[in-house]
C-alpha positions, 0 to 999 in steps of 0.5 A: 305467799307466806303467814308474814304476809297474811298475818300483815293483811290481817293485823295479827302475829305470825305466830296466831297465823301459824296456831290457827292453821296448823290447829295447835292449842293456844293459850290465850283464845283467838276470836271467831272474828279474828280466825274467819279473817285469817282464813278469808286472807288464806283464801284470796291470798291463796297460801299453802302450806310449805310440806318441807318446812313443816317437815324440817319442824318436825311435824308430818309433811303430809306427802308419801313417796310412791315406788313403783316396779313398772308404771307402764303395767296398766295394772300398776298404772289402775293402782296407782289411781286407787292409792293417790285417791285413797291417799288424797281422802286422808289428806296426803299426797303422793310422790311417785317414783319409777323403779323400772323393776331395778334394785338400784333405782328403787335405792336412789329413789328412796333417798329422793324421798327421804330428803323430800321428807316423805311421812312413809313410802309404799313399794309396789311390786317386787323387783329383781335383788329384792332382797338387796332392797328389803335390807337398805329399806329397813334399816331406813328410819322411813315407815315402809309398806309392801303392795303386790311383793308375793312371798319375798318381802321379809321384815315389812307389813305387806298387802298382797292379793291371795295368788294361790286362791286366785290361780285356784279359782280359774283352774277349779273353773276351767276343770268344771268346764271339761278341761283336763289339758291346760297350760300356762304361760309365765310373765317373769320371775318376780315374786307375785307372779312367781306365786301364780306359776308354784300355785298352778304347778301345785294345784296339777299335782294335787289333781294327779295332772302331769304338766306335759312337755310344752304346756308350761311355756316362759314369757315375760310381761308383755303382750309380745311375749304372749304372741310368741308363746301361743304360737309354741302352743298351737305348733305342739302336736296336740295343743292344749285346750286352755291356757291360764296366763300370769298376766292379762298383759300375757292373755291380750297377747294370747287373744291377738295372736289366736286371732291372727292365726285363725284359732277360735277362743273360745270354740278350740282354746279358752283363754284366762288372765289374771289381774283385771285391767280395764282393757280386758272388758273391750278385747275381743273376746272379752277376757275372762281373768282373777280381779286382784281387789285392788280397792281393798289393797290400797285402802289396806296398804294405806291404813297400815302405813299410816298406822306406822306413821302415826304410833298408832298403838296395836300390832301392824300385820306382816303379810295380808292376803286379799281374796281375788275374784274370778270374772267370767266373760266370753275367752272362756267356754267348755272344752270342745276337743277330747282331752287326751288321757296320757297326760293323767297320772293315777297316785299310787295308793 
């Protein structure tokens, strides 16, 4: 359906249809009769808009283009939920892509959107050659925002959830509750997940904790990659009596493979995560984990972006930090197991 034939329907120019839609000024008023009728003609003729020829004129299109690392990420997947409704409430629509965590594909994908004539793109979380991305993706003329990069998204406005903080939270809760011996399992090199493993290698050394052999275990971001790496914990000599993990991906792994080797969580280990996912609530036990505040992300990301999009005057910030939440549920207790004093280390001085 077209304005020709709504202008037809309705005895008007085209030109009046395509004023009085698009809200531009006009020289020479319309009558409030005329106008209702061409938008009851909008209406039972059920015409919208054509985004690309609006862009082709040279006005916003009112679509974004959305570049995600992993979309299976059940956190990705709860995030991109938040940015299409908050997307939605400033009258945009989103156009998603699928990295699957490559440089290349993150590459092909913006020129998809640029010939779609997205208004700007979000990139939501960091993937492998970043820095082969960030050079290509600047010097594109499309306005541009990070979300969930970590540290490794030079020269754009970035949103990220305070990683440091967060890994800050759930050590500083696990040392409350007696726990001297803790280890972690990693979920990749990327940078948000890279920040969690420097913060916790960090917050050891400030509390004069010597990480001993086997406590920082490797892992990728999935499930499997958690069963695999609590087995490697529970076959140590003296296993540790919690576990902090990159992910709640990791964490549900842990939790499944505890259950099948008969390990009580959290009588003999506690089990952190960190994100959040919905699922953590119903696993068994209920996973306690760091909230990244992805409402406040998105709706940050959002602003931001438009404020590119739009000229709006006012500097746009280069990296904002969201405060993480520490949610206790029941894998977390206090530690039943004597920690061992071997692995304590006094500071000289």
């Amino acid at each position: 359906m077209s304005m020709k034939e709504i202008a037809k329907k309705v005895g008007v120019s085209q030109s009046t249809v395509s004023r009085i839609l698009s809200g531009a000024p006009i020289k020479v008023p319309v009558a409030l009769e005329t106008r209702q009728r061409i938008m009851q003609a909008v209406k039972e003729l059920g015409y919208r808009p054509n985004p690309l020829a609006r862009g082709l004129r040279g006005g916003g299109t009112g679509l974004l283009g959305l570049i995600v690392r992993e979309v299976g990420d059940p956190f990705f997947a709860c995030a991109i939920d938040v940015i299409a409704r908050e997307a939605r409430l400033h009258d945009y629509s989103l156009v998603l892509g699928h990295a699957h965590g490559s440089a290349d594909e993150a590459l092909a994908l913006t020129e998809v959107l640029e010939t779609r004539h997205c208004d700007g793109i979000i990139l939501l979380g960091d993937i492998q050659d970043a820095r082969d991305v960030w050079g290509d993706l600047i010097r594109a003329s499309i306005p541009l925002i990070g979300l969930c990069q970590g540290n490794r998204a030079p020269g754009i406005p970035t949103i990220n959830a305070d990683n440091k903080l967060g890994v800050t939270l759930a050590l500083d809760y696990l040392f409350e509750l007696g726990h001297r011996d803790v280890a972690y399992i990693d979920a990749g090199s990327l940078g948000d997940i890279a920040d969690r493993q420097a913060a916790y290698l960090e917050w050891m050394d400030h509390h004069h904790i010597a990480v001993r052999e086997g406590r920082k275990q490797p892992g990728d971001n999935e499930p499997g990659s958690g069963v695999l790496a609590f087995e490697r914990l529970m076959a140590l000599h003296e296993p540790p009596t919690a576990v902090l993990c990159a992910t709640d991906q990791i964490a549900l792994g842990v939790l499944s493979a505890a259950a099948k080797l008969q390990v009580n969580v959290p009588g003999y280990i506690s089990v952190v995560g960190f994100d959040d996912i919905p699922i953590g609530r119903f696993a068994v036990p209920s996973l306690t984990t760091v909230r990244q505040p992805i409402d406040n992300m998105a709706r940050l990301a959002l602003a931001e972006l438009l404020k590119v999009i739009r000229r709006e005057e006012g500097q746009v910030q280069q990296l904002q930090l969201c405060e993480p939440q520490l949610i206790v549920r029941d894998s977390s207790g206090p530690s039943a197991r004597p920690n061992s004093t071997a692995h304590m280390r006094a500071r000289a001085g």
